[in-house]
C-alpha positions, 0 to 999 in steps of 0.5 A: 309492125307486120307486113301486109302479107304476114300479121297477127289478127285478133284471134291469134291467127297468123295470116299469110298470103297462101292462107285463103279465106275459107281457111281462114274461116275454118281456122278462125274458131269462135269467129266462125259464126260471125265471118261465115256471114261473108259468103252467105247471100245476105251479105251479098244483098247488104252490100252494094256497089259503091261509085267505085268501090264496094261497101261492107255492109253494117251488122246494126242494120235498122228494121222495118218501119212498123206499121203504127208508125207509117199509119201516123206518119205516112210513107216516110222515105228514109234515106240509107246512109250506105248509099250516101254518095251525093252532098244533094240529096235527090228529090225522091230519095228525100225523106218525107213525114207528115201528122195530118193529111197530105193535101193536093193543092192547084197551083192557081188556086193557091192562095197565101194569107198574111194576117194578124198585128200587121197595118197592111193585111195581104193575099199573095198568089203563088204567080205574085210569090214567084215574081218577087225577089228570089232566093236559093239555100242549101240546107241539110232538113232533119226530122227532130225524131231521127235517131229517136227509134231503132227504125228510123235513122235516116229521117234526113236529107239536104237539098236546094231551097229556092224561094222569097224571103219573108222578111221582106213581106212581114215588114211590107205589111207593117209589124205592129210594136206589139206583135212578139210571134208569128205563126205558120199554118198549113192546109194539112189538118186533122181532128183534135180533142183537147179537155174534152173539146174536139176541133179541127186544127191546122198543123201550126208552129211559130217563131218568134218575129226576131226569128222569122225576120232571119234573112235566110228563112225562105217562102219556099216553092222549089227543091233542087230546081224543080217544083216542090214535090207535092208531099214536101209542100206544095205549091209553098212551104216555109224554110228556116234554115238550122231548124229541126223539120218540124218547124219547115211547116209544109202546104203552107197557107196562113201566117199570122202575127200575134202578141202572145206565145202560140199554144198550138199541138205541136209547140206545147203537147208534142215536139217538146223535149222533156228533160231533168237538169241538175242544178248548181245546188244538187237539185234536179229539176224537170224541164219542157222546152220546144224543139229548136234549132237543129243541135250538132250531130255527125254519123257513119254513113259507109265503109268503103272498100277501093284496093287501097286502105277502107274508106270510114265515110259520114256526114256531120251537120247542126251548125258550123262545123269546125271538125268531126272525130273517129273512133275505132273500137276502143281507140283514139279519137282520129280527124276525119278530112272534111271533104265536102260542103265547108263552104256551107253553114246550114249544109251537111258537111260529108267526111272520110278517114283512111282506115288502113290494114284493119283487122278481119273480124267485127269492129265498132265505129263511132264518130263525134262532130265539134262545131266552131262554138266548141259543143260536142256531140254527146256520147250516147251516156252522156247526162244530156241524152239519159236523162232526156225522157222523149225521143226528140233531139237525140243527137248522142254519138252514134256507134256502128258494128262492121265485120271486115272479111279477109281478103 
């Protein structure tokens, strides 16, 4: 064990109190390149200020969103983990996707149809939504694209949902035994072809009725206490907690139960997870199965320098999670402290570990998520995620490079 004024770091080199930084640059040989960075205005506008303290800035920085992708998909809003320093993700900091237009909707002229295998078929006004019963969830919202590209990892956020609970007015309106789906239509629409046919669609995905009768799935019409923001939905979208975003089907004006599974764009051409399965028997078999619930996930979201030991900061999500694990280049796995949001099941749960007297150089962090069921996070070579052919889903463990200057 070295003392924290005399030690041996990994080039070799003694440090000692006298010795300064640039000397030690100057001294460090083949880490010059890399610790040169350190006094270079990049890293000064990489690194922020955090609540208190300073954040070292990550080497794997994302890159721009290309534009094919904002064309696509619209402004996306990504969050960036290093400024990560509140549980509730604010309104403007939320990310934001969408595959058709973003339509602008009067509030009064709001209408919602409930239709289909139902006795009573009902119109609801956003004034007769807003006098129901109501209902508030905290609920951390992942686009099942995050993670599936190098630029977009920060397709993420959690906030307060407040609505009326669906299940209420489905049963109001009087399930038919026949009735096995529901499905949800937004206004946002946009031009399709489909073996040589051309259509106007609606964005539209479905439950199943046991799923859409969850007590915590929410016609929603408020995000942390204000009105939704027009590019989240408004004036209603739907809210099903523990699900990927792409079933929160935003601008929501339809809901329609029917007898048969839904074979609308985005439950069987896209948001379908293609995977080969290995068999019992050795086989391998290909399998497409719809973009679900959201799967057990954890990142790295901040190094934090406070005058004491580094603060190693993250979230973890996907369920209940029962602990989060980290790991510093090739060691041990290390419990990280769950520090907020345990109290919450469809919440992320932030994190930290103490990471005392590291090294100065580049170092690797990774982190992994346990939830109480006992499912791991993957790590990124596992069988689950190569073998995995679409980009949905990806939940593998994330590894993020750091370089520690000295001080």
């Amino acid at each position: 064990m070295t003392s924290s004024n005399e030690r041996t770091n990994d080039t070799g080199i003694q440090e000692g109190a006298g010795l300064s930084r640039r000397d030690f640059l100057v001294r460090g040989g083949s880490m010059l390149a890399l610790l040169a960075m350190i006094d270079s205005p990049l890293f000064a506008r990489m690194a922020g200020a955090a609540d208190d303290g300073e954040v070292i800035p990550f080497l794997d920085r994302p890159p721009a969103t290309p534009d094919a992708a904002v064309k696509a998909y619209g402004e996306l809003n990504r969050l960036d983990w290093q400024k990560l320093t509140q549980w509730i993700t604010p309104n403007d900091q939320f990310f934001t996707v969408s595959h058709y237009n973003r339509p602008v909707i009067r509030p009064e002229e709001y209408k919602l149809e409930l239709t289909g295998l139902v006795k009573n078929p009902k119109t609801f006004t956003l004034a007769e939504l807003k006098r129901r019963p109501r209902q508030e969830v905290v609920f951390t919202l992942e686009c099942a694209g995050n993670h599936g590209f190098e630029w977009f990892t920060g397709g993420i956020g959690t906030a307060k949902w407040a609505g009326t609970p669906l299940a209420p007015l489905l049963k109001e309106a009087g399930l038919k035994p026949e009735g096995l789906e529901v499905i949800f239509f937004g206004a946002d629409a946009g031009d399709e072809e489909v073996r040589s046919v051309k259509m106007r669609q609606e964005f539209s995905r479905s439950l199943s009725v046991p799923d859409a009768l969850r007590p915590e799935v929410l016609l929603c019409y408020e995000m942390n206490g204000e009105p939704l923001p027009q590019e989240h939905g408004f004036p209603v979208r739907l809210i099903v907690p523990g699900w990927y975003g792409v079933a929160n089907v935003k601008w929501l004006s339809r809901v329609d139960v029917t007898d048969r599974r839904w074979a609308g764009r985005f439950m069987t051409r896209d948001y379908v997870t293609i995977r080969e399965e290995v068999q019992p028997d050795g086989r391998t078999v290909w399998t497409q199965k719809v973009v679900g619930p959201a799967r057990v996930k954890s990142v790295t979201a901040r190094v934090v320098y406070r005058g004491g030991p580094y603060q190693i900061e993250g979230a973890a999500w996907g369920g209940l999670i029962d602990r989060v694990e980290v790991r510093v280049d090739s060691g041990p796995w290390v419990p990280a402290t769950i520090t907020r949001g345990n109290e919450q099941y469809f919440a992320w749960k932030l994190w930290s570990l103490d990471w005392t007297d590291p090294a100065p150089g580049e170092h690797t962090i990774t982190s992994r998520a346990v939830d109480r069921q006992g499912n791991i996070q993957p790590a990124a070579d596992d069988p689950l995620l190569t073998k995995k052919h679409t980009y949905w889903e990806s939940n593998g463990q994330i590894t993020r490079r750091i370089l520690l200057p000295f001080f």
